[in-house]
C-alpha positions in Angstrom: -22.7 -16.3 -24.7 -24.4 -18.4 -21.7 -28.0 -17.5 -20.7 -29.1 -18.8 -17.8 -32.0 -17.2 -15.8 -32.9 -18.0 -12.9 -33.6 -16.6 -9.3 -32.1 -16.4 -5.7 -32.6 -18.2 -2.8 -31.9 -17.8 0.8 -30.1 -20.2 3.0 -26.7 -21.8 2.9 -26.8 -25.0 1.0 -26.0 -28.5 1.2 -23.4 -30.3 -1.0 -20.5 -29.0 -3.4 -19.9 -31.4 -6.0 -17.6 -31.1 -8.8 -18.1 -33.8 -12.2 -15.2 -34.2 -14.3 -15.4 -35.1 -17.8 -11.9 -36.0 -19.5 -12.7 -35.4 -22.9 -9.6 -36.7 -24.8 -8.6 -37.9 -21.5 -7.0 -42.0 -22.1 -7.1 -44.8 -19.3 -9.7 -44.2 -17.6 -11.1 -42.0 -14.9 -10.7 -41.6 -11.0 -13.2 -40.6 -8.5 -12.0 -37.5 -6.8 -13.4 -36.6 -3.5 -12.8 -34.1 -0.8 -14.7 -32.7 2.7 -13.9 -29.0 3.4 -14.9 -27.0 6.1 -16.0 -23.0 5.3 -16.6 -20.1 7.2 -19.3 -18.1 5.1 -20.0 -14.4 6.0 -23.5 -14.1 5.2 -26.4 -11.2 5.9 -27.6 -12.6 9.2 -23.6 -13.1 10.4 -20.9 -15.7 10.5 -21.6 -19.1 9.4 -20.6 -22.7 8.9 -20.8 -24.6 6.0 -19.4 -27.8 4.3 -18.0 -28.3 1.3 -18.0 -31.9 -0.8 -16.6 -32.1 -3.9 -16.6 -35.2 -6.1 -16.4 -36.0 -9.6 -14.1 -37.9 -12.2 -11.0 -37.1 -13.1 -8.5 -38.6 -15.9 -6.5 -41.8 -14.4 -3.1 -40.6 -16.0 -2.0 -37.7 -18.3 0.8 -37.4 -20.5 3.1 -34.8 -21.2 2.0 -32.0 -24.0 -1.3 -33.5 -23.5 -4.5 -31.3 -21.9 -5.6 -33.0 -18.5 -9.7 -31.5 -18.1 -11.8 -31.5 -15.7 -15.2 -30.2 -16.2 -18.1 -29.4 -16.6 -18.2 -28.4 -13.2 -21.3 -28.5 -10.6 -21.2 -26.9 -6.9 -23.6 -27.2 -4.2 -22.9 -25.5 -0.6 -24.9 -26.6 2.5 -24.7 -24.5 5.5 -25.4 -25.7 9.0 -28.8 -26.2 10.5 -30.8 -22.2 10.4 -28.6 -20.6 7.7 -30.0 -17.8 6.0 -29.1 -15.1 3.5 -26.9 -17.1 1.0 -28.8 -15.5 -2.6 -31.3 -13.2 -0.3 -34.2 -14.8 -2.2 -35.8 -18.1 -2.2 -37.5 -19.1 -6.0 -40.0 -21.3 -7.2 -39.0 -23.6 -10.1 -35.3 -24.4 -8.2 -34.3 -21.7 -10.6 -30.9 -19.1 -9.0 -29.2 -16.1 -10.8 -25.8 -15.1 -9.6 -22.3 -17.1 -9.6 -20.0 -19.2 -7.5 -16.5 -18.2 -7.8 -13.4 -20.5 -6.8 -9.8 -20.1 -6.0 -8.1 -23.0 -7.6 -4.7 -23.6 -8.1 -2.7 -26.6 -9.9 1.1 -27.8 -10.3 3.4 -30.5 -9.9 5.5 -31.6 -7.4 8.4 -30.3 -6.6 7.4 -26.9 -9.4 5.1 -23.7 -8.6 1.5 -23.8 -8.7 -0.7 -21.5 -10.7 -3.9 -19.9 -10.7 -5.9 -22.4 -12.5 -8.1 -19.2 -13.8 -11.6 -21.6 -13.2 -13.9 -18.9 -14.2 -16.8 -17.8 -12.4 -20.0 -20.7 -12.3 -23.2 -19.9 -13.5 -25.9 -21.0 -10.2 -28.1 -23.1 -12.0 -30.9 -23.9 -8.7 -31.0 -22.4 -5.8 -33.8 -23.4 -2.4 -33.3 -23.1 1.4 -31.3 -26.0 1.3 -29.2 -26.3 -1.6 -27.4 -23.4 -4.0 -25.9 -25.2 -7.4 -23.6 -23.9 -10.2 -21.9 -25.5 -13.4 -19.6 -24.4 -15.8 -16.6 -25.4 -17.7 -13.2 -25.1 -16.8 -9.7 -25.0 -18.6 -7.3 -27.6 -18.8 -3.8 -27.7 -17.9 -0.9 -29.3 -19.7 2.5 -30.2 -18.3 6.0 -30.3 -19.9 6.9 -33.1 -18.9 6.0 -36.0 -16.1 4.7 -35.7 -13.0 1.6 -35.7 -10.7 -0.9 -32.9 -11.2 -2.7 -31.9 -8.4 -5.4 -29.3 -7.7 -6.0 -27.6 -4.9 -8.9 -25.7 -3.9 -9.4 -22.6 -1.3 -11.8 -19.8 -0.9 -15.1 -19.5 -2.4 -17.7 -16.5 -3.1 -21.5 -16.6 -3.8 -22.4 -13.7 -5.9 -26.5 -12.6 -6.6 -27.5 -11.1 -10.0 -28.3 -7.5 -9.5 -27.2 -5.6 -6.6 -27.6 -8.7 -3.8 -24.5 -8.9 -1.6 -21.7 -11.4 -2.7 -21.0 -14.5 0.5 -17.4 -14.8 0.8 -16.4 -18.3 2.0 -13.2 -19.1 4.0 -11.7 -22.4 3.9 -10.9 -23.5 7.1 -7.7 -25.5 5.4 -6.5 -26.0 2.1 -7.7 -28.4 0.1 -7.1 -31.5 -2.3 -9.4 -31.6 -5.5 -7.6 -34.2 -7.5 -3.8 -35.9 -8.1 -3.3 -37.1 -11.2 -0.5 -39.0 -12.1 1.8 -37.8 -15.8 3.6 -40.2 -17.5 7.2 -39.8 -17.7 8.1 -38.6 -14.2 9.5 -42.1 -13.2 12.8 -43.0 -12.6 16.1 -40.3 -11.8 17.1 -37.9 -14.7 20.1 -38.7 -16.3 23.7 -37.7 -14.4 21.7 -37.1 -11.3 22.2 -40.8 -9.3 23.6 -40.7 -6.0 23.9 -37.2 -5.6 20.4 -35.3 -4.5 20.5 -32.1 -4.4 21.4 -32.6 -8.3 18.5 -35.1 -8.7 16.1 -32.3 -7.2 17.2 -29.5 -9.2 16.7 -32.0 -12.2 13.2 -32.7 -11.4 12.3 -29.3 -10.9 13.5 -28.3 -14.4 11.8 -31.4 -16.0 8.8 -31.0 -14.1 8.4 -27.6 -16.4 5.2 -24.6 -16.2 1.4 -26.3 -15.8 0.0 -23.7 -19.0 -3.4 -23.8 -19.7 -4.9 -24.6 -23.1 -5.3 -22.0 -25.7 -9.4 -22.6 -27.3 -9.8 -18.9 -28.6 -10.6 -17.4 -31.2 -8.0 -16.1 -33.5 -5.6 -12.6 -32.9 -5.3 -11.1 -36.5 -5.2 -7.4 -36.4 -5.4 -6.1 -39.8 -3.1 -3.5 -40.9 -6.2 -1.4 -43.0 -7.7 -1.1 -40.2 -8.6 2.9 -38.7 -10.3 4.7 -36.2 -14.5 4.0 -36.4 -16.2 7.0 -37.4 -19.2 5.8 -35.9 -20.9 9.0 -34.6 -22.3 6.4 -31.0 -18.5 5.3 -30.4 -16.3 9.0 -29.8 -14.9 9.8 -27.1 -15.5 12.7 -24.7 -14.2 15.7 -26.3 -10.1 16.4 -25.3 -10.2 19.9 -23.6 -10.0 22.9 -26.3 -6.8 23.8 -27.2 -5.7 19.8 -27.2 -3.3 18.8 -30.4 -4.3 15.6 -32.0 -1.8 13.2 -33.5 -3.0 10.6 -36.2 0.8 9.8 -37.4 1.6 7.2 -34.4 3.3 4.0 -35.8 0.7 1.5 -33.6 1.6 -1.6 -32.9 -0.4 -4.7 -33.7 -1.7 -6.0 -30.1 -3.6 -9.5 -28.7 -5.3 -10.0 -25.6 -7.7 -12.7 -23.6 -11.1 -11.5 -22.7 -13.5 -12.8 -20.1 -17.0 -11.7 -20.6 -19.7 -11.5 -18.1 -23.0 -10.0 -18.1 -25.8 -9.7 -16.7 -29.5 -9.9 -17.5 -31.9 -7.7 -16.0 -34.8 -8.9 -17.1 -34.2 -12.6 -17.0 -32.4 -12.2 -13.7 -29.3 -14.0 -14.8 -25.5 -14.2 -15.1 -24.2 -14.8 -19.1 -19.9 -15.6 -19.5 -18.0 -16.9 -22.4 -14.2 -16.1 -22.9 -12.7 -14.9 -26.3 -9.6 -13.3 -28.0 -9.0 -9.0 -28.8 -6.8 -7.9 -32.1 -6.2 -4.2 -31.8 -4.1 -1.5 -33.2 -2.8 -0.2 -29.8 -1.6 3.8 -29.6 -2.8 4.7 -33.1 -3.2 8.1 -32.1 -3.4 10.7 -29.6 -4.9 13.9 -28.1 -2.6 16.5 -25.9 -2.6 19.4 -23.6 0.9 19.7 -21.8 -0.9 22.7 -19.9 -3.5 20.6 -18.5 -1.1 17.6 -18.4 -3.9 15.8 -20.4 -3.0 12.5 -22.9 -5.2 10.4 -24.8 -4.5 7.5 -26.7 -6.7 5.6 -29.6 -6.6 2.4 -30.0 -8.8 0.1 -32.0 -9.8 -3.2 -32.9 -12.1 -6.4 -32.8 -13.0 -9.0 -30.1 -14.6 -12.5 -30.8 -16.1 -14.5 -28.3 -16.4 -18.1 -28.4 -20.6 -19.3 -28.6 -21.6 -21.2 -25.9 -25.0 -23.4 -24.6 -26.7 -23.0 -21.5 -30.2 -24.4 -19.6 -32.8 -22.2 -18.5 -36.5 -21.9 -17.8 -36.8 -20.1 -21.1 -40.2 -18.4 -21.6 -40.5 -18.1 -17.7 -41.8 -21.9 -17.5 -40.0 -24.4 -19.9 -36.7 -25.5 -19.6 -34.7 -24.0 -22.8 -31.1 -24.6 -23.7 -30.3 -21.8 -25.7 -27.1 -21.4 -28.0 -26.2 -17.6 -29.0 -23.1 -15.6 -29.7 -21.9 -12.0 -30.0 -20.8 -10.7 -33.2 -18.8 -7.2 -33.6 -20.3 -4.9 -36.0 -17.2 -2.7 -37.3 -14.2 -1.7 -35.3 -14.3 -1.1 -31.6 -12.8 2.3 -30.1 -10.6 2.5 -26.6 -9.0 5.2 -25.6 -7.0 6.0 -22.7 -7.1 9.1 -20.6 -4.6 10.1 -18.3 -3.6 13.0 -16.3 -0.1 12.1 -15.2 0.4 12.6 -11.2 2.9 15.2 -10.6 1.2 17.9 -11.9 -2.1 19.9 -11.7 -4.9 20.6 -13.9 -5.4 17.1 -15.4 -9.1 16.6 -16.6 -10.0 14.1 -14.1 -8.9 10.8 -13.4 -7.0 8.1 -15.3 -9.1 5.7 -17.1 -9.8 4.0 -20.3 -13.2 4.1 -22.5 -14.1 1.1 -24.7 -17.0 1.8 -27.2 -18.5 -0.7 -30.0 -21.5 -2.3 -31.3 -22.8 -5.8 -31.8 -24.9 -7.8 -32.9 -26.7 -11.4 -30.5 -27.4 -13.9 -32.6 -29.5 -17.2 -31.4 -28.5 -20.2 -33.4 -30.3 -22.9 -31.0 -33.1 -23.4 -28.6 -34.5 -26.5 -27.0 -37.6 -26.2 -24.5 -38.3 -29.0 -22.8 -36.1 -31.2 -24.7 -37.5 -30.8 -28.0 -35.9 -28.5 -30.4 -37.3 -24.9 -31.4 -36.4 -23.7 -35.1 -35.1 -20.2 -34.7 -34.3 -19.7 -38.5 -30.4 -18.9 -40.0 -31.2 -15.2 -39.0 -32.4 -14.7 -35.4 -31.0 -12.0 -33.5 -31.6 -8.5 -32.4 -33.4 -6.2 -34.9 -30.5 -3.5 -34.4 -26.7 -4.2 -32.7 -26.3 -3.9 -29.0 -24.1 -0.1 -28.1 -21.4 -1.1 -25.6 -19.7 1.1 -23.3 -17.3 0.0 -21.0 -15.2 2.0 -18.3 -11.8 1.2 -16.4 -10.2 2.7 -13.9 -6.4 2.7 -14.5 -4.9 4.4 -11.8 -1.2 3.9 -12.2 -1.9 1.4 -14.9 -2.5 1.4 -19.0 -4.5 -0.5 -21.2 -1.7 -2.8 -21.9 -2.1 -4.2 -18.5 -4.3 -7.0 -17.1 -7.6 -5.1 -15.6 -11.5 -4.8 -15.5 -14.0 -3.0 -17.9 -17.7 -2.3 -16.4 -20.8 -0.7 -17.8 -24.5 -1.7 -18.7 -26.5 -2.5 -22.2 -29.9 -1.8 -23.5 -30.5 -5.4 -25.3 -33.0 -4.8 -28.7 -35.8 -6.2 -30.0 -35.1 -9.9 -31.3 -36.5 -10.4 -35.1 -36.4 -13.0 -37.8 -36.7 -16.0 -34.8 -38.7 -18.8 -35.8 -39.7 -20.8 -39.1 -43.4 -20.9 -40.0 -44.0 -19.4 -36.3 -42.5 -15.9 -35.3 -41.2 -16.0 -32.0 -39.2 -12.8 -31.7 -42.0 -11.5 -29.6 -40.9 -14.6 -27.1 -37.4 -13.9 -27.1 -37.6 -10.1 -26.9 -40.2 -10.6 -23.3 -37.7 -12.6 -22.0 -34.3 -10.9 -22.6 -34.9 -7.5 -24.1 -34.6 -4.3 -22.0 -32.3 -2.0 -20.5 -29.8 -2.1 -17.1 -28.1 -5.1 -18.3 -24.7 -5.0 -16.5 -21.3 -6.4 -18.4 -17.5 -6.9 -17.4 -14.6 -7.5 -19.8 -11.7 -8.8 -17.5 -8.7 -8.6 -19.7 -5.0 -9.8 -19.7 -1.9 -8.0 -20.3 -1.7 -7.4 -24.1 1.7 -8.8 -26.4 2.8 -7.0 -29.2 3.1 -9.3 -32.1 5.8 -6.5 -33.3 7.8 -7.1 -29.8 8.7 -11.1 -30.3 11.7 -11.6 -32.5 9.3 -13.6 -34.7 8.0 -15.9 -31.6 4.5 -16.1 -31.6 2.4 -13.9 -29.3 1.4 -15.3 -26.3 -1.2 -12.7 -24.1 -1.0 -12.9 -20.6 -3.2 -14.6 -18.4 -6.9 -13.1 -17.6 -6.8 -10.4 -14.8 -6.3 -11.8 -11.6 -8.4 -9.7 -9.4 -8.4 -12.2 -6.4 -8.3 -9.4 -3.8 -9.5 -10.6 -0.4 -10.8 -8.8 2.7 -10.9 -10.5 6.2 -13.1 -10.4 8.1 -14.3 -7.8 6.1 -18.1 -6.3 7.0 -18.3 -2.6 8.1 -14.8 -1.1 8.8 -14.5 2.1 10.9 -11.2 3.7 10.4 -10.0 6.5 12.6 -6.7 8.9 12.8 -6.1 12.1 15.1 -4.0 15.1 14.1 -4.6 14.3 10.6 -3.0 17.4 8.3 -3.4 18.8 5.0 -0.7 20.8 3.7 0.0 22.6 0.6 4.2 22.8 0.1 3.9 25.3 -2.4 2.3 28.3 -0.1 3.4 26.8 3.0 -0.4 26.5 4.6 -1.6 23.4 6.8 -4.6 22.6 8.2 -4.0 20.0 11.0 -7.3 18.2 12.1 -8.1 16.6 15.5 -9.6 13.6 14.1 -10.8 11.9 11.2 -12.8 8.9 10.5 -13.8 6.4 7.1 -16.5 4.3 7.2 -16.7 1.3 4.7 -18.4 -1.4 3.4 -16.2 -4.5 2.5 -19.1 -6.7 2.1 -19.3 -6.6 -2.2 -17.3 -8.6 -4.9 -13.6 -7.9 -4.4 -13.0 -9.7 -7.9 -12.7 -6.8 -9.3 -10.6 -5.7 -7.4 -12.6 -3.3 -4.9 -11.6 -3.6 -1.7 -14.0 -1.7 0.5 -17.0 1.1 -0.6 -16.4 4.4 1.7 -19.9 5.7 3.4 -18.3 8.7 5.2 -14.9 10.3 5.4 -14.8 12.9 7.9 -12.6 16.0 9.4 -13.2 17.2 12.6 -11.4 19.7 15.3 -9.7 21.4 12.1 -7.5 24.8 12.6 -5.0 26.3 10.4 -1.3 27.2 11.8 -2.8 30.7 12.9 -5.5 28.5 14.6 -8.5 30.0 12.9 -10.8 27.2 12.6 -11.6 25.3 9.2 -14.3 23.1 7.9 -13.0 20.2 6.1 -15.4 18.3 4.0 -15.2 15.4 1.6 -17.2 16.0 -1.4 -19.3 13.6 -2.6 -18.2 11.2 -5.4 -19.6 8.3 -7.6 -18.5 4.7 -6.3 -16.3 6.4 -3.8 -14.2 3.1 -3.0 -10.9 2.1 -2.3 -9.1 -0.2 -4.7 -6.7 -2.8 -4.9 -3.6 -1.7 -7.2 -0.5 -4.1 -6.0 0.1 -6.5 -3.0 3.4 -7.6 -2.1 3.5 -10.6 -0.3 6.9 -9.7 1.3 6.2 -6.4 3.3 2.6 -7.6 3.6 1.7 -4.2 2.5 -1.6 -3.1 -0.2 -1.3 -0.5 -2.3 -4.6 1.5 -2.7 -5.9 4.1 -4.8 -9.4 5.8 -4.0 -10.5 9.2 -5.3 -10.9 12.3 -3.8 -11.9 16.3 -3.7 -12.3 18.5 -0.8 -13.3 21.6 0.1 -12.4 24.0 3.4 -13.8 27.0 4.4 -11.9 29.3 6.8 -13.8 31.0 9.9 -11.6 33.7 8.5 -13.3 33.8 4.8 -11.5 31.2 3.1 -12.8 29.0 0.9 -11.0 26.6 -1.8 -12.0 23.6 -3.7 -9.4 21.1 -3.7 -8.9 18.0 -6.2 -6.8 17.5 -9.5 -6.3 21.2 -10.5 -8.2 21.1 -12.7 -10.8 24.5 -13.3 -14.7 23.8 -14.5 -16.8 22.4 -16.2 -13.7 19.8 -16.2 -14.3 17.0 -13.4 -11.7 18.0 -10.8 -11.5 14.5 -8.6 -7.9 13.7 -8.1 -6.3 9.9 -7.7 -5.1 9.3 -4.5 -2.6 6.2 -3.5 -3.0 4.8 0.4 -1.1 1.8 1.8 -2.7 -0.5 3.8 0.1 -2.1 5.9 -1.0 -6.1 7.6 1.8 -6.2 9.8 0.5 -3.0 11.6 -3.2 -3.3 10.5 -3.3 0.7 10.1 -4.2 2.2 6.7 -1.7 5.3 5.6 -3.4 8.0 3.4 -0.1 8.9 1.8 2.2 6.4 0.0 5.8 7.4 0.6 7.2 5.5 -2.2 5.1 7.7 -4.6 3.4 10.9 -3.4 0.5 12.1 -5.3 0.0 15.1 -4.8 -3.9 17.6 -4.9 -3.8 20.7 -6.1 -6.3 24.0 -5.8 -9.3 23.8 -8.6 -10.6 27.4 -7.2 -10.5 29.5 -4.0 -11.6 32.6 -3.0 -10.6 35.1 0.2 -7.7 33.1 0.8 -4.3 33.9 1.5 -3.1 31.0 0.6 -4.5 27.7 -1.0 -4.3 29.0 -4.6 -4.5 27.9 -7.5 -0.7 26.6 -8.9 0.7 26.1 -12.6 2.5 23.0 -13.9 5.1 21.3 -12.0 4.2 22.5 -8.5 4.9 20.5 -5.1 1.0 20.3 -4.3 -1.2 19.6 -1.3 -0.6 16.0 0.6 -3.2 14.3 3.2 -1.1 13.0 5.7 2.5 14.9 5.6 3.4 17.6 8.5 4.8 20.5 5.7 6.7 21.7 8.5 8.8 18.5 9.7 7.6 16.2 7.2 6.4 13.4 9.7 3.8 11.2 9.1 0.0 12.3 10.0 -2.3 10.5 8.3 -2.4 7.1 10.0 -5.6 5.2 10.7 -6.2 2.6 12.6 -9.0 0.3 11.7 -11.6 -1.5 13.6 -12.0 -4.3 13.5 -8.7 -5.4 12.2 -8.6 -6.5 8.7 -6.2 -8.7 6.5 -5.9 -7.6 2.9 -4.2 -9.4 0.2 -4.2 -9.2 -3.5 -2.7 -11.1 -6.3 1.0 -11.6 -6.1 3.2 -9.8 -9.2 
C-alpha cells in the first residue's frame, strides 16, 4: 500500500517527463523523448499546455522476455496565467491527487492494447510545476518485432472532492520503439508473394500480454460464509428462501486498489490477486423478483514503498501492506428488469476486515525501527459498493466506499511512536476503490491454467464536457398495462461532466425537469423527479461502430393529477423497500441527442403506490410497465434530447 501525502496546487505545470528503468532489460538503454501538445479543461476555462516526456528505455527486447519501463515521473506546464490545475497551492512542494494516462503498446503490423499504466501518485505540486511517479507493467511479445508506445489523453485528479483536469492530446503520440529480436528476415514459405508474407508476420508478431507479479489465486475448498456479525448483508425481504446447497465454483480475479487518506491528504494504490468461492449460496423472492448471491473469499495485495513528508515535516518513505483478517463476504443483489417489485437496484456489497501493517520507515534518510508488530490496534471494516446495472460480479467493474483507519500500536523499538503514526494517518472519511477484472473459473478450463481478465477498463471520455443542458418537448410517460399517458411539453437535464469518468461516470444530473404536462383527458399533471443519491448517468457499453453509448441512470417519479391523482413511480417495489428503478438511455454521437429509452432493451417502471387514481396502479409480476419516452398509443419515439453544447462520448471498446 503507497502512502504519499501531500497537498494541491494551482496552476498548470511545466514539464512531463517519464524515467525508464529496464530492470532485467540487456544491451543497453535508449533515450526516449516526445513534445505533445494538450488542451486541459481547467476551473478558470480551456487551456494549453505542453507535454515532454523523456526517460530510458531498453535498447532491444527479446521474445518471452518483459520489456519495462518505469518508474514513471510526470510534470505538466501550462501556458503563461494557468490556474486551477490541483485548486490549491502547498508549502513543502508537497501534492495529493493522481495523473492518469491513456497508454497503449503493440507491434507492427498486430493490435495495440491498453497498456493498463495505473494511476500516478502526484508527488509535488507549485504554480508552476505538478509531478507524479509510479510504476508501470511490462509487456512481453511472442515473438519479434518493434514495440512501440503510444501515448494520448491525460487526467489530473485532487484528493478529496477537488475537480479532476481532463487533458486532450492535440495528436497521438510516440513514447518509445523498441526494437525485438527475431522479427528479421521473411517467414518461411512466404518469399515473393506478399500478401502471404503479411499474414505471416501478423501471426508471428503474436498478443503484447502484460506480466503477471501477483500474488497467488488459491481458493480453498473449506472455505464458508464469515459469520462475522460486521460483514452481513442487508436483510433479503421476509418471505425470501435461502439456499446454502449451490455447487460454487472456485474463482480468480486482478484487483487495483486505491484509497485515499483524509487526514494526510493523499492518494495510496497497489494492485493484487482475489480467490473466491463464487455463487455459494443464495437468497430468493420470485414475488418481489429479488436474487442474492454469496460469494466469498480472500484478496492479497502486493506491499509497496512510497515518499512522503511523514510527521507533517520530514521526508519518510514508508513501507506497509494490507492483510485480510478471515474471509471476505460479496453478495450480489438483483432485481431482474422485466418485472416489478424488485428491492431496489442491482448491485453488489463487498464486506471484510483487515489489518495495516508498517514494516518500514525512513525520515529524512535515516531509518526509523518500527518493531516486527506495527500496525493498527484493531483491523480496518471495509465496505465496498458496485453498481451492476446489467452486469454481475463476474464482470470487470468498480467497488467504492470509505474506511475509518484505527489507532496504530506496537510502532517503535525502545521509543513508542504509534502516537506518530496514528496523528498522521488515523481517522475516518478515508475513500477506497477496488477496480476489478472479469473473474475465470479455475473449474471452466479443461485443465489450462486460469488467466483473469484484464483490470476494468473504465476509460470513458466526455468532450467537451463541462455543464450540459439537455432538453426534449412532448416528452411522454405511459403505462401499457392501463393504457394512461402523460405527455409533457418539455423537459430538461442539467449535468455536470466535469468529475473522474474512470469510473465510469459520465455526467452528475443537477435537475431533471417536466413541464407543460396533461394526461390524454387533458387534466393537467405535475411530474417531478425525486431526489436520489449520486443521481448520475453511467457508462455501461460503447460500440465503436454505431458510435452509440449505452447508459444507465436511476430514477423515481411521482405525478399528481389536478384531478386527485397521485402515484409514486420507480421499481414496484412497496415501503420501507427502496423503490428507485434502473433505467437504460442511449446516447447516439452521430446525432448528438440523448434517448431516454433504449429500444434494444426496454426497461420498464412500474407503480410503488397511488392513490385517487383511475389508473397508474399498482401491477403484479410480469406486467408491460411504464416507459419514458414511448407514445402507448403509436409507439413512436418521444423522449429525445438534444444536448447543448454537443458532446462526444466514448467508452471502452468490447
Amino acid at each position: 500500500m503507497h502512502w504519499t501525502p501531500g497537498r494541491t496546487a494551482a496552476g498548470l505545470a511545466a514539464t512531463v517527463s517519464i524515467v525508464g528503468l529496464a530492470p532485467g532489460a540487456a544491451h543497453g538503454a535508449a533515450d526516449i523523448k516526445a513534445t505533445l501538445s494538450y488542451q486541459c479543461a481547467t476551473a478558470s476555462g480551456l487551456q494549453k499546455a505542453t507535454v515532454r516526456i523523456s526517460g530510458n528505455a531498453p535498447a532491444t527486447g527479446i521474445p518471452g522476455k518483459p520489456l519495462r519501463i518505469g518508474p514513471v515521473t510526470v510534470t505538466v506546464t501550462g501556458g503563461e496565467g494557468t490556474t486551477g490545475l490541483l485548486e490549491r497551492t502547498t508549502g513543502g512542494g508537497q501534492a495529493g491527487g493522481i495523473i492518469t494516462l491513456s497508454v497503449t503498446a503493440g507491434q507492427a503490423g498486430g493490435d495495440h492494447v491498453d497498456a493498463q499504466w495505473p494511476p500516478l501518485l502526484v508527488t509535488s505540486a507549485d504554480p508552476a510545476a505538478v509531478s507524479a511517479t509510479g510504476q508501470v507493467p511490462s509487456v512481453t511479445t511472442a515473438a519479434g518485432g518493434a514495440v512501440t508506445w503510444r501515448v494520448r489523453d491525460l487526467v489530473i485528479t485532487p484528493v478529496g472532492s477537488g475537480r479532476p483536469v481532463k487533458c486532450t492530446a492535440d495528436k497521438e503520440g510516440v513514447l518509445a520503439t523498441v526494437p525485438v529480436r527475431g522479427a528479421a528476415g521473411a517467414p518461411p514459405g512466404t518469399a515473393g508473394n506478399p500478401a502471404a508474407s503479411d499474414r505471416a508476420r501478423r501471426a508471428a508478431t503474436g498478443p503484447v500480454r502484460l506480466v503477471e507479479d501477483l500474488p497467488p489465486c488459491d481458493p480453498k475448498p473449506e472455505w464458508t460464509w464469515n459469520p462475522d456479525p460486521d460483514l452481513q448483508m442487508p436483510d433479503p425481504p421476509p418471505g425470501s428462501t435461502p439456499n446454502s446447497e449451490t455447487a460454487y465454483d472456485p474463482a480468480c480475479g486482478r484487483l487495483a486498489l486505491t484509497a485515499n487518506i483524509l487526514k494526510a491528504d493523499a492518494a495510496t494504490l497497489t494492485e493484487g490477486m482475489a480467490s473466491l468461492h463464487y455463487s455459494a449460496g443464495t437468497w430468493m423472492h420470485s414475488d418481489l423478483n429479488y436474487l442474492r448471491i454469496d460469494n466469498f473469499g480472500t484478496v492479497a495485495v502486493r506491499p509497496a514503498t512510497a515518499t512522503t513528508l511523514g510527521f507533517g515535516f520530514l521526508p519518510t518513505a514508508a513501507t506497509s501492506e494490507i492483510r485480510q483478517e478471515g474471509l471476505a463476504n460479496i453478495s450480489g443483489i438483483t432485481s431482474p428488469p422485466g418485472s416489478p417489485g424488485g428491492p431496489g437496484p442491482d448491485r453488489a456489497i463487498a464486506k471484510s476486515k483487515a489489518n495495516l501493517r508498517v514494516t518500514e520507515i525512513k525520515a529524512n534518510g535515516v531509518t526509523v525501527p518500527v518493531g516486527a508488530r506495527c500496525g493498527t490496534a484493531t483491523p480496518v471494516n471495509l465496505t465496498v459498493h458496485r453498481d451492476l446495472g446489467r452486469q454481475s460480479i463476474y464482470d470487470p467493474g468498480l467497488y467504492t466506499g470509505t474506511a475509518t483507519i484505527p489507532r496504530f500500536a506496537r510502532c517503535g523499538v525502545g521509543e513508542d511512536i504509534s502516537p506518530l503514526l496514528t496523528a498522521s494517518v488515523s481517522g475516518p472519511g478515508n475513500t477506497v476503490e477496488v477496480n476489478q477484472s472479469g473473474l475465470c473459473f479455475l473449474g471452466h478450463n479443461d485443465g489450462r491454467p486460469c488467466v483473469p481478465g484484464p483490470i476494468a477498463n473504465t476509460a470513458w471520455t466526455v468532450k467537451p464536457g463541462g455543464t450540459i443542458t439537455a432538453t426534449a418537448t412532448g416528452v411522454t410517460i405511459g403505462d401499457i398495462d392501463t393504457t394512461s399517458m402523460i405527455t409533457c411539453a418539455t423537459s430538461k437535464i442539467t449535468m455536470d461532466a466535469d468529475l473522474s469518468h474512470r469510473q465510469g461516470r459520465i455526467a452528475a444530473i443537477t435537475d431533471f425537469s417536466f413541464d407543460g404536462c396533461t394526461d390524454l383527458d387533458g387534466v393537467p399533471y405535475e411530474v417531478s423527479v425525486l431526489p436520489y443519491r449520486d443521481r448520475r448517468f453511467s457508462g455501461t457499453r460503447y460500440d465503436p461502430a454505431t458510435g452509440s453509448a449505452l447508459l444507465n441512470t436511476k430514477m423515481r417519479l411521482r405525478i399528481k393529477g389536478a384531478d386527485g391523482c397521485t402515484a409514486d413511480i420507480g421499481n414496484g417495489a412497496a415501503p420501507p423497500h427502496e423503490r428507485v428503478q434502473n433505467l437504460n438511455a442511449v446516447y447516439d454521437n452521430q446525432t448528438r441527442t440523448l434517448h431516454m429509452l433504449d429500444f434494444s432493451n426496454f426497461v420498464s417502471m412500474w407503480v410503488n403506490s397511488s392513490s385517487g387514481c383511475s389508473g397508474w396502479q399498482r401491477q403484479s409480476a410480469g406486467t408491460a410497465g411504464i416507459l419514458i419516452g414511448l407514445n402507448i398509443l403509436d409507439y413512436t419515439e418521444t423522449g429525445i434530447y438534444t444536448l447543448d453544447p454537443e458532446q462526444t462520448i466514448t467508452g471502452p471498446t468490447p
